[in-house]
Structures are given as C-alpha cells and as structure tokens.
C-alpha positions as CSV (number, residue, x, y, z in Angstrom):
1,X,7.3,38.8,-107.7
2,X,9.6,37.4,-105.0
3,X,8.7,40.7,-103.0
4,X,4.9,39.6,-102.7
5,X,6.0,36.0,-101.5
6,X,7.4,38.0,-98.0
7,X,4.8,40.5,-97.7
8,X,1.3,41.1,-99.3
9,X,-8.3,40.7,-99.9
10,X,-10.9,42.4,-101.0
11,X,-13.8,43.4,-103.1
12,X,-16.4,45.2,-103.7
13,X,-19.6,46.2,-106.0
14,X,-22.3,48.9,-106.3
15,X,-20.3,52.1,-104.8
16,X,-22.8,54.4,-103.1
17,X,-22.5,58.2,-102.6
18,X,-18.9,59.2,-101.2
19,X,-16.0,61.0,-102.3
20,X,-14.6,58.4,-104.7
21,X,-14.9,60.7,-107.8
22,X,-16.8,58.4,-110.5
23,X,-14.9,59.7,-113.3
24,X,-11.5,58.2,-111.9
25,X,-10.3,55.4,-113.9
26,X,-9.9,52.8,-111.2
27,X,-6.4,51.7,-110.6
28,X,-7.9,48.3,-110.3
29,X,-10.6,46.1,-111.1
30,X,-12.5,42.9,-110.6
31,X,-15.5,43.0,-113.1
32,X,-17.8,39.7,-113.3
33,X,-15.8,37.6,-111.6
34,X,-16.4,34.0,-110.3
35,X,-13.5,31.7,-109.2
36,X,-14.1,28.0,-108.2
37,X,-12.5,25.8,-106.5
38,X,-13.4,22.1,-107.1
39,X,-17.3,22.2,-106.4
40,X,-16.7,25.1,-103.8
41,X,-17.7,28.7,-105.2
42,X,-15.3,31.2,-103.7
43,X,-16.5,34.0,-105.9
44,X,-19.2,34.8,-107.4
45,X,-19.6,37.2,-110.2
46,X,-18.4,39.7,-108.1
47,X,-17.4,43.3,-108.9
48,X,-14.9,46.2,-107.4
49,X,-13.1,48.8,-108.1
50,X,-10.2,50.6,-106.9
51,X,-9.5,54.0,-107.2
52,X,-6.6,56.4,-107.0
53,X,-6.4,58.1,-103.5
54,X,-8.6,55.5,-101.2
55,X,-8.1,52.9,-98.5
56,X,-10.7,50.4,-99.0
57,X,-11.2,47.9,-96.6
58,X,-12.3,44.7,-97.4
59,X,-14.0,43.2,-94.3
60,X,-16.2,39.7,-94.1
61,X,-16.4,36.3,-92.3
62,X,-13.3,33.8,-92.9
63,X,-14.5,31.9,-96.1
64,X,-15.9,34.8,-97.3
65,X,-13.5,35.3,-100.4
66,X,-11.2,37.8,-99.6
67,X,-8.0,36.3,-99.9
68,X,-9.5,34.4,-103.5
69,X,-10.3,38.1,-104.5
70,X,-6.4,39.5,-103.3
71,X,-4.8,36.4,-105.2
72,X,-6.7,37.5,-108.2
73,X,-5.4,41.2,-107.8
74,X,-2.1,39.8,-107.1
75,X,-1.8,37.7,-110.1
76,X,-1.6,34.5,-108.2
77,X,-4.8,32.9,-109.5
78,X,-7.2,33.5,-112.4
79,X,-10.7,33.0,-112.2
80,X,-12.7,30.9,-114.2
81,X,-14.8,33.8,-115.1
82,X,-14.8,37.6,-115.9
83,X,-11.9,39.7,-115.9
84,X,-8.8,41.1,-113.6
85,X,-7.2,44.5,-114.7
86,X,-4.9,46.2,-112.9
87,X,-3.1,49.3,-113.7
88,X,-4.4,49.1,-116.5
89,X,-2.6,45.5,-118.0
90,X,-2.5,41.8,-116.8
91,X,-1.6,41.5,-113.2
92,X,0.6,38.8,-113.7
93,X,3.1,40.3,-116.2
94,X,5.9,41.6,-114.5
95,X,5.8,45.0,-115.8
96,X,2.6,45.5,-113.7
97,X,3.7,43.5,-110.6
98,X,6.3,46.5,-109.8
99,X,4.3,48.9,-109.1
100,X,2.4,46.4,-106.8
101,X,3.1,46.1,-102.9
102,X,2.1,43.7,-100.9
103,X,1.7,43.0,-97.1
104,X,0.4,39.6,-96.6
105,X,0.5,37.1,-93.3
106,X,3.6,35.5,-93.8
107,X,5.2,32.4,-91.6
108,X,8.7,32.0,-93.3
109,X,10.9,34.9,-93.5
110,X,14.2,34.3,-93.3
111,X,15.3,34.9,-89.0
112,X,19.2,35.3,-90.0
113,X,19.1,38.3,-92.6
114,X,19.1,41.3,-90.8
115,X,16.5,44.3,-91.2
116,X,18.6,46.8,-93.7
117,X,19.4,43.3,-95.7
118,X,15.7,42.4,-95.4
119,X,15.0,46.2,-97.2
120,X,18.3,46.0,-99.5
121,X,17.2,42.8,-101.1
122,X,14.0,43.9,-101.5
123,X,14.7,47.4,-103.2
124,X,17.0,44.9,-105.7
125,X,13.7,43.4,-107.2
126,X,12.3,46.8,-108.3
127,X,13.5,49.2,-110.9
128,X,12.9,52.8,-109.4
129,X,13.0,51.5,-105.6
130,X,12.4,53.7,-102.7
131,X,15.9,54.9,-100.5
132,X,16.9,52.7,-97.8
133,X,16.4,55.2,-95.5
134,X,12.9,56.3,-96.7
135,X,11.6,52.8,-96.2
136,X,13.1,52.9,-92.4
137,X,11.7,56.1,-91.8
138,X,8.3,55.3,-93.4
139,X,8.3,51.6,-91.3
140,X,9.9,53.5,-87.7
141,X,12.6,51.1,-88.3
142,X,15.5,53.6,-86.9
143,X,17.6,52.4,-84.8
144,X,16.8,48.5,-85.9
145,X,18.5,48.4,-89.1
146,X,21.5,45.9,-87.9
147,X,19.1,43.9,-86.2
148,X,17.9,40.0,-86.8
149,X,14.5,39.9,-88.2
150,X,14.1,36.4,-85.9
151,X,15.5,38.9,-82.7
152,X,12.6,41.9,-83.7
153,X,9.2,42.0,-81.4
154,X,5.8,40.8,-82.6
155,X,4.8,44.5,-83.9
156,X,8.7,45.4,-85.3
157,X,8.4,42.7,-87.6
158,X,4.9,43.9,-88.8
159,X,6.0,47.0,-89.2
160,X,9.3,45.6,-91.3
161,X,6.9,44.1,-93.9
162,X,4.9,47.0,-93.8
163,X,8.1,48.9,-95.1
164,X,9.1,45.9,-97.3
165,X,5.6,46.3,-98.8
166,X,6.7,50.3,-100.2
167,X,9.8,49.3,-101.2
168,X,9.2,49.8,-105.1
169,X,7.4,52.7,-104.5
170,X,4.0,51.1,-105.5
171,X,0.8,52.4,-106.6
172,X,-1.7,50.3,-105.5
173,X,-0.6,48.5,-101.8
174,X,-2.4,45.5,-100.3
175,X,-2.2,45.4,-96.5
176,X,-3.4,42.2,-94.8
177,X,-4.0,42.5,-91.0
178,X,-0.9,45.0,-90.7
179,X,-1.3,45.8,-87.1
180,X,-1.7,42.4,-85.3
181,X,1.0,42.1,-82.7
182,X,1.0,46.0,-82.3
183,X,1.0,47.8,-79.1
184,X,-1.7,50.8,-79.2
185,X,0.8,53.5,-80.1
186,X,2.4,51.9,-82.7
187,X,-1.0,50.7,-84.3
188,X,-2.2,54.3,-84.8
189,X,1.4,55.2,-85.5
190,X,0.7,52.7,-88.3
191,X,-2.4,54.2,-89.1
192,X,-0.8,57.6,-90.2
193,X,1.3,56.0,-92.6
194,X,-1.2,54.6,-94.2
195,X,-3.1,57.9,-94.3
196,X,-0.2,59.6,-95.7
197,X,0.1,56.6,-98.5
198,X,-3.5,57.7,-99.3
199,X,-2.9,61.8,-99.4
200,X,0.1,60.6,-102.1
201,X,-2.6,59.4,-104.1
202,X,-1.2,55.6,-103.4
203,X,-4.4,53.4,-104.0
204,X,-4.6,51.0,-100.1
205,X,-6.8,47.7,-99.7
206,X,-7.3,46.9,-96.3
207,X,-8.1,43.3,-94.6
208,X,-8.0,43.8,-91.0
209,X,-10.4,42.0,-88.0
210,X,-9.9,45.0,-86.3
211,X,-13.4,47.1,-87.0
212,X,-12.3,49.9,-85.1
213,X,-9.4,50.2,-87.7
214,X,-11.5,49.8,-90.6
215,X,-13.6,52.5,-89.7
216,X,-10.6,55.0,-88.7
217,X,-8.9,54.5,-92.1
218,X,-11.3,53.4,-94.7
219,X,-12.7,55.8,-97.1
220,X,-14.8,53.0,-98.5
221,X,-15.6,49.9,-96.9
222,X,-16.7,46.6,-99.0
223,X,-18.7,43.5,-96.9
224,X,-18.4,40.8,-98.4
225,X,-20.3,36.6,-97.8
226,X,-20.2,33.4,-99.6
227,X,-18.2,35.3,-102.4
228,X,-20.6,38.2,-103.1
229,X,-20.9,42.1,-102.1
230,X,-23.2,42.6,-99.4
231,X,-22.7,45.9,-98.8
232,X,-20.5,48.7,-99.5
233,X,-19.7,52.5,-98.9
234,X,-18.7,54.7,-96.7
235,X,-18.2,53.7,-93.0
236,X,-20.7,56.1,-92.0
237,X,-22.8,54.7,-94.9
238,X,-22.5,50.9,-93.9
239,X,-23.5,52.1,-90.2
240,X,-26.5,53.5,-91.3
241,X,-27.3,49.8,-92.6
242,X,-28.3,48.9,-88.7
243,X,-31.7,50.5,-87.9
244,X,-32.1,52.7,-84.7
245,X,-30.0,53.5,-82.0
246,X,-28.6,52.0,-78.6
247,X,-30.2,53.7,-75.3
248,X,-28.4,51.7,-72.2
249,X,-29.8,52.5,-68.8
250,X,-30.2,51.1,-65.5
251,X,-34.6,51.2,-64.6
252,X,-37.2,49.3,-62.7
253,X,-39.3,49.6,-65.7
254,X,-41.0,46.4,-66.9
255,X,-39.3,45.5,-70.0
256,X,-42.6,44.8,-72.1
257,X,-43.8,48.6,-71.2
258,X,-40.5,49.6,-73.3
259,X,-40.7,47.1,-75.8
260,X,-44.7,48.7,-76.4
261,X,-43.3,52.5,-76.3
262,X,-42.8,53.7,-79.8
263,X,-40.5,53.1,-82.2
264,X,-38.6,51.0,-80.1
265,X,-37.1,47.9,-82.1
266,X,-35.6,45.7,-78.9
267,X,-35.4,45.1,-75.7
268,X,-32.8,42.8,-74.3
269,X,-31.3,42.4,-70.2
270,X,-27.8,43.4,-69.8
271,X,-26.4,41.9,-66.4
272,X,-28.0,45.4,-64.5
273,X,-28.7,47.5,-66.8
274,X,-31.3,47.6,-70.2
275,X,-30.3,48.1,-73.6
276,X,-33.1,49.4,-75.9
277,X,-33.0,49.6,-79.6
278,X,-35.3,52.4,-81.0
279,X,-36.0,54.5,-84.0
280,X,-36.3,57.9,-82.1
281,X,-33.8,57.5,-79.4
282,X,-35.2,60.8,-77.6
283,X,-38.8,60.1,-77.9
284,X,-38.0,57.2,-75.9
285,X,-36.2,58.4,-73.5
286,X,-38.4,60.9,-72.4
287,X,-40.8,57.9,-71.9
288,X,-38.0,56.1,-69.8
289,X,-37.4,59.1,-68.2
290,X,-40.6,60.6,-67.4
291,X,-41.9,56.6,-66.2
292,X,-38.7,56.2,-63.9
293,X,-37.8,59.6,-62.3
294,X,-35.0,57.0,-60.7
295,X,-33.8,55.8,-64.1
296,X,-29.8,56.6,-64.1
297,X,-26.5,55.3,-66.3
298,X,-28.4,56.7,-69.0
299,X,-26.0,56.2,-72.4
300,X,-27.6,56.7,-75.8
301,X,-25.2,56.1,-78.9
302,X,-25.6,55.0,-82.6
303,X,-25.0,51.6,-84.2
304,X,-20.9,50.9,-84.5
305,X,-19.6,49.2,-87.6
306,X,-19.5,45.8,-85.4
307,X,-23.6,46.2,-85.2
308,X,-23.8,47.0,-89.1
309,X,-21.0,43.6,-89.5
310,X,-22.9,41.1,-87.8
311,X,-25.9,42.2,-88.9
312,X,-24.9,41.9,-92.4
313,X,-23.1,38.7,-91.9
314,X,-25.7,36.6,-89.6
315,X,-28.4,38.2,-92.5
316,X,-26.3,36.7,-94.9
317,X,-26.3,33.0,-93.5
318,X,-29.5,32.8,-92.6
C-alpha cells in the first residue's frame, strides 16, 4: 500500500434516476456506516455505492466527511459501524489494495528521485503494472521523464501523481483535487483522461472544489454535511434541487413591483443591474419587459451547480 501513501472522499445514498444501471454489482460500497472520532461524529450511517463505468464526485463543506469516507474505502480506517466492501473483499487485504489507485494531496514526495524513477518504483509494488510509457503517455509526462520531481511545475507534479495513481492498472481510482495548480489547458487535458478512465469501465471518485469540474465530469454527483447524504444524482438532477431561474437585467422598475409579479421567488440589487429569481422565467419577463420598454442587459439562465451547493449546504446548517 506504499503506492496510496504518495498519491490517493466520497459518498453517497439514495441514487436517483440516471444511467447507473441498478443491476451492476457496485465495485464498492459503504452500507450503514458511522465512524467516530472521540465524541465528534464524522459519519453517520451513511450509504454509497460505486459502480463500474462512473465518475462520482463527492462534493461537500470541509468537515463534511469526505476524506473519513475515502480512508474507509482506502482501508486506512474502519468504522465503528456497518460495513466497507470493496471489490468485492476487505479493503485492507492486500490482494484488494492492487487493483486500487489513489491520488491524494500529498506534501512529502521525495524532490531527488526523478519522474521515470518516481513511475518505475511505483509499477514495482503492483503485480500486472501498467508500461512505463503508458503511464507517461496517460499523465503527458513526455519529454519529463529524466526530470526531478522537486524541479517539475505546480500542475506537472499533479499530473505525475495522477499517472502514479494508474500505475497498477486499477479498477476503481480515487482522485482528490487532481487539477489544483493546473493551467486551463492542461485541466481539461486532465479532464479527458479521466473520461477515457471511465469509457474503460475504470470506476473514478472525484473530490474537487472546483464545481465547474464536477459538473463536466461527474456522471453522479453525492453532497454530502455533518457526515450524511444530502443529496445525490445526476448534475443535472442536483441542479434541479434550486427552485427557479436567474433573470439579470438592468431596469428602473421598483423592486417591490417585481418581487409582487408572479412566480417570482427573489429580488436582490446587483451593483447596476437586478437579479430576479422566478418560477416562469418568461412570464416574467414579459412583465419586465412590457413595464420598462428601456429594460436592457437582459440575461436569463438556470440555477448552476454552485446555486444547488450552497443551497444544500447553508440548508444543512441551519
């Protein structure tokens, strides 16, 4: 398990209508589980599973219990209560930990060992290991392989643990916040690896503070507070969790005549313009419009997966 100590948070419940086909067996599972810590309850009879083929993102608050809930899958913990299967045995025999990868946020790895010893020691602890060369093609490492791991950039050492992550070949691949230090390029770059991982059947769980990439690579996403499922599904599914949608414009209009029109949900000032919350977006603005002939920056979109989040979330603690 050295491989997991370099490289390696996530849950989730109820599954709702999408493409994960219900008679899978999942790959991996949390079923009743509560862990503790002292009097602090990090999870709390809390269920997921993982299936064959998906990226599931695991996205929540910090304290929230993802990184309880990837130990668990990892074999680093147990839980006081319920159960942790994963492909099919005990994640913390050996047998099983092989055919886990893991990406995690890491602060030691060794500067002086160069990338292609970084990937050879690696492929060592495994016994059907990817090539060398697949795992530098996989992580864009060309052309990087003689180099220091302390001499690489912010996003080339991501991208080397990303590759460390694949070197057994795993099924089942946790990636914690893989993109941070990444220029745009080589985040969506990233992005289509991990999409291919998927289309191979690979089974990815996703922690990332990035929304935007939750949303363009998650099949399912799982939120998770105070160590219990608060929603999960599809991204378009958990959108749909946020009531209404956004019409931004710039008007003279009174802003208690808009908050009376209906089906409007909010009304709030933003620097020039207003942004109105409303059930039936073009109801309302043909009221805006036919009120305020001068009405103009006129922008109507639907809740994004940040509006579902913090709903969820701020729901959560009140």
């Amino acid at each position: 398990m050295a491989a997991t100590a370099y490289a390696s948070g996530f849950q989730a419940g109820p599954l709702t209508g999408h493409l994960r086909a219900s008679a899978q067996h999942p790959i991996a599972r949390l079923h009743s589980v509560t862990k503790r810590y002292g009097q602090v309850t990090a999870l709390d009879n809390l269920n997921l599973s993982l299936y064959p083929g998906e990226v599931v993102a695991l996205l929540g608050p910090n304290g929230a219990g993802k990184t309880t809930a990837v130990k668990l899958l990892l074999g680093l913990i147990a839980p006081n209560n319920g159960s942790v299967r994963v492909l099919d045995g005990n994640p913390r025999d050996s047998q099983t930990r092989t055919s886990i990868g893991a990406m995690l946020q890491v602060t030691r790895v060794p500067e002086t060992l160069r990338v292609r010893e970084h990937i050879n020691l690696f492929r060592s602890y495994y016994p059907n290991p990817l090539p060398g060369e697949e795992i530098v093609r996989i992580a864009r490492l060309e052309g990087l392989e003689n180099t220091f791991y302390g001499k690489l950039s912010g996003g080339q050492k991501q991208r080397m643990l990303f590759g460390l992550a694949l070197a057994g070949d795993p099924k089942l691949v946790f990636l914690d916040e893989p993109t941070v230090g990444m220029d745009i390029e080589s985040r969506r770059a990233l992005w289509e690896q991990i999409r291919w991982l998927a289309a191979q059947g690979k089974t990815v769980l996703l922690t990332t503070h990035y929304l935007e990439e939750a949303d363009a690579l998650a099949s399912r996403i799982v939120v998770i507070g105070r160590g219990k499922v608060l929603a999960e599904g599809t991204p378009t599914e958990i959108k749909h969790r946020v009531a209404g949608r956004r019409i931004r414009c710039i008007t003279e209009l009174d802003l208690n005549f808009m908050r009376n029109l209906p089906s409007v949900l909010n009304v709030e000032q933003d620097r020039e313009a207003v942004i109105v919350t409303a059930t039936e977006a073009e109801r309302v603005v043909y009221e805006l419009l036919r009120n305020d002939p001068l009405l103009r920056g006129l922008e109507v979109s639907a809740p994004g997966l940040e509006d579902a989040f913090l709903a969820l979330t701020q729901q959560e603690s009140n």
